[in-house]
C-alpha positions as CSV (number, residue, x, y, z in Angstrom):
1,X,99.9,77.7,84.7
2,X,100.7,76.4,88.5
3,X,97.7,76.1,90.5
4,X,98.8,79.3,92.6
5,X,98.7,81.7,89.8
6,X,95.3,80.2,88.8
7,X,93.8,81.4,92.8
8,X,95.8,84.3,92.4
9,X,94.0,85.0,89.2
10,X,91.0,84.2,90.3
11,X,91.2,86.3,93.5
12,X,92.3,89.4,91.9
13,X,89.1,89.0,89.1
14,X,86.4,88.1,91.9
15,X,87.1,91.9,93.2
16,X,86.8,95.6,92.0
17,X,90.4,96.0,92.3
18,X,90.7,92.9,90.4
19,X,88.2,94.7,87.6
20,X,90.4,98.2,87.7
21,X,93.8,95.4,86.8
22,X,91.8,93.9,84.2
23,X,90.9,97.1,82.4
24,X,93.9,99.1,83.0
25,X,96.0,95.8,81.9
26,X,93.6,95.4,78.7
27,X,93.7,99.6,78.0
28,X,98.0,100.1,78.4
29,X,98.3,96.8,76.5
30,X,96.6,98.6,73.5
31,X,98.4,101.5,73.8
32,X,101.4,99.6,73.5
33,X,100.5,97.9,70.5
34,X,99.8,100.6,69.1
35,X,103.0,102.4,69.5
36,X,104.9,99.3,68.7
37,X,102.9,99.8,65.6
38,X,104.6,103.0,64.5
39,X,100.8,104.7,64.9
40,X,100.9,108.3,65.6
41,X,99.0,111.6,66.8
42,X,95.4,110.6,65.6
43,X,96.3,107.0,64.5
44,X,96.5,106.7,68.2
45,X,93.1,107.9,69.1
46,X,90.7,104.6,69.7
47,X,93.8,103.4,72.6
48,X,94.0,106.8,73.8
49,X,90.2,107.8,73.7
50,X,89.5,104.7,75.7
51,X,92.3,105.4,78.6
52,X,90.6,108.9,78.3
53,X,87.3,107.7,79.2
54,X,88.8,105.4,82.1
55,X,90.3,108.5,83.8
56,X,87.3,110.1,83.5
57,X,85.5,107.6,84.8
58,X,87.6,107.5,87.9
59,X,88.1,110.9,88.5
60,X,83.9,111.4,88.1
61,X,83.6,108.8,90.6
62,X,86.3,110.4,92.9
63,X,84.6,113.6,92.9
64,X,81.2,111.8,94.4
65,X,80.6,112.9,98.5
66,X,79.8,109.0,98.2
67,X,82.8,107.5,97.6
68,X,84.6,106.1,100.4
69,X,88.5,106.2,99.8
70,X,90.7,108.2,101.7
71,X,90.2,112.3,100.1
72,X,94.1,112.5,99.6
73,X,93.7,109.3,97.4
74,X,90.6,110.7,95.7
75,X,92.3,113.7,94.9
76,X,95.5,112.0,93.6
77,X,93.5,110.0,91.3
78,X,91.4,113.3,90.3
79,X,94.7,114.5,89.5
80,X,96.2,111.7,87.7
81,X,93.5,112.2,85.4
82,X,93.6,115.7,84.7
83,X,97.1,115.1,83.7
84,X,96.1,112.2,81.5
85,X,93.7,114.5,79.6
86,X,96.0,117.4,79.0
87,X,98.9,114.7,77.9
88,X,96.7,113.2,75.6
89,X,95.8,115.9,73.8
90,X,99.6,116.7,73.2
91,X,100.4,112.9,72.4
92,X,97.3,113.5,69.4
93,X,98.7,116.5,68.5
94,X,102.0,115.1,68.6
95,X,103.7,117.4,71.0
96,X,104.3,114.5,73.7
97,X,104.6,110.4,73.1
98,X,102.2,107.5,74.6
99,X,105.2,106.2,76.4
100,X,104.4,108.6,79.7
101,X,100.6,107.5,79.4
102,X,101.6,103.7,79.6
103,X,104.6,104.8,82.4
104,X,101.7,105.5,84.2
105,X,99.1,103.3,84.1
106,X,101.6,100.8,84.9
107,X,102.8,102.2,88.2
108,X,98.6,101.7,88.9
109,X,98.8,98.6,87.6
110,X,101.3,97.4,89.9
111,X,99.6,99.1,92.8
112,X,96.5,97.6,91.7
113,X,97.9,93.7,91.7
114,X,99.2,94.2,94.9
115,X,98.9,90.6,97.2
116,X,96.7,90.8,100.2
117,X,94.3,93.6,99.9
118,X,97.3,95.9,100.6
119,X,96.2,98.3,97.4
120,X,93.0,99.9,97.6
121,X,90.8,99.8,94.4
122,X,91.0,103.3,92.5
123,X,87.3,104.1,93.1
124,X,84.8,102.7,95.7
125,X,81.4,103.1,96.0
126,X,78.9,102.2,98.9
């Protein structure tokens, strides 16, 4: 690994966007693996149920007076996971596939690893 991909790791871990990265990285790459798998519907469930509670997390958060992003950001990510919850119920009951569910938490991902402090992190707290 080159000695600018080590800061760059570094940087992005040392933050609370760099946390978000980390668990949304560690979250879509188990849902991958588990499609790749051939797991479906409730064989699923321990991926999905944890990309569940991550959404929920952030949209709990979002909802706070306290939080500080921008509201049409808070809402967006309220949003996002209210989608997330309705999809994956129909990816358990096998009415929809994971593949949307990763689609997106790759887009955040990306967002997320963003150079420069350009991406905000999903939720912020005083």
């Amino acid at each position: 690994m080159s000695l600018n991909a080590y800061r760059r790791a570094q940087e992005i871990a040392a933050t609370p966007r760099g946390t978000e990265y980390r668990l949304m990285s560690q979250i879509t790459a188990e849902m991958m693996a588990a499609r790749d798998a051939g797991l479906v519907g409730v064989g699923l469930m321990p991926a999905l149920h944890r990309n569940r509670r991550a959404w929920s997390t952030f949209s709990n958060l979002c909802a706070s007076p306290d939080n500080q992003l921008p509201e049409d950001l808070r809402a967006r990510i309220i949003s996002i996971g209210l989608w997330v919850e309705r999809h994956t119920s129909d990816v358990v009951r096998g009415r929809e596939s994971i593949d949307d569910l990763i689609v997106v938490n790759r887009a955040i991902i990306e967002g997320l690893s963003q150079e420069n402090g350009k991406a905000s992190p999903m939720v912020s707290n005083p």
